[in-house]
C-alpha positions in Angstrom: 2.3 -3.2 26.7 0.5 -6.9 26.8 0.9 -7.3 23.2 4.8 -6.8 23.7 4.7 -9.3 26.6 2.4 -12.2 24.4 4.9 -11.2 21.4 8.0 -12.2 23.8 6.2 -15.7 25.0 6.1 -17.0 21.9 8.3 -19.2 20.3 10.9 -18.4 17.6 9.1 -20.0 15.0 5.9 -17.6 15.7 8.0 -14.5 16.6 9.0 -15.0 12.5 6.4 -15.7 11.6 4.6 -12.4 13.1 7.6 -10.3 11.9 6.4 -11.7 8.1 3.2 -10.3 8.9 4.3 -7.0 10.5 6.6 -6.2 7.2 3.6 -7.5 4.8 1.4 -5.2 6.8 4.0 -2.2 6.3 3.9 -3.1 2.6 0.0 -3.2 2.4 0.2 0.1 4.1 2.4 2.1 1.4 0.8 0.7 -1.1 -2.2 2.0 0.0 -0.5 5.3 0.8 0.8 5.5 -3.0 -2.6 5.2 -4.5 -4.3 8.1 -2.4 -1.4 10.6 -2.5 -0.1 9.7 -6.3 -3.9 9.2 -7.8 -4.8 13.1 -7.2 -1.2 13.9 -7.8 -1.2 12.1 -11.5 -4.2 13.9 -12.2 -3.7 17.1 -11.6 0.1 16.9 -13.1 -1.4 15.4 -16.1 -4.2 16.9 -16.2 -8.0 16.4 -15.7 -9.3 17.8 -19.0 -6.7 14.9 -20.6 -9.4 12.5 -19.3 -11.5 13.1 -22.5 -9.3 11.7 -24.9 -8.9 8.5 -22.7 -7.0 7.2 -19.3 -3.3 7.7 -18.8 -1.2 4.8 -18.7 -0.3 6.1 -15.1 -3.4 6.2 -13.9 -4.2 2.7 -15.2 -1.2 1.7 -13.2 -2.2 3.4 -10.0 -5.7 1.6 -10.7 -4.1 -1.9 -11.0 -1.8 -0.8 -8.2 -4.8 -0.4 -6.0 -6.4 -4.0 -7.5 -3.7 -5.8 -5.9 
């Protein structure tokens, strides 16, 4: 309930500012979200034993993904 109060005190400049970070956050978030859930998901729709002729592309993408 405080944060809401501090959030309303500030100026308009800072209340943008802090909605930037609030949507950057959200993005962080599913990005994260992605990797766990699709990660297992690629593997087991592709399939694990497919690991011994190389990586899938996908999961060199979810890698990267998880990089950033």
């Amino acid at each position: 309930m405080s944060a809401i109060w501090v959030w309303r005190g500030k100026k308009k400049s800072d209340r943008a500012t802090s909605s930037l970070a609030q949507w950057l956050i959200v993005a962080v978030s599913g990005l994260n979200l992605l990797f766990i859930f699709g990660l297992p998901l690629s593997l087991w729709w592709i399939g694990v034993w497919k690991l011994a002729y190389g990586v899938p592309a996908i999961v060199i993408a979810l890698y990267t993904l998880a990089a950033v």
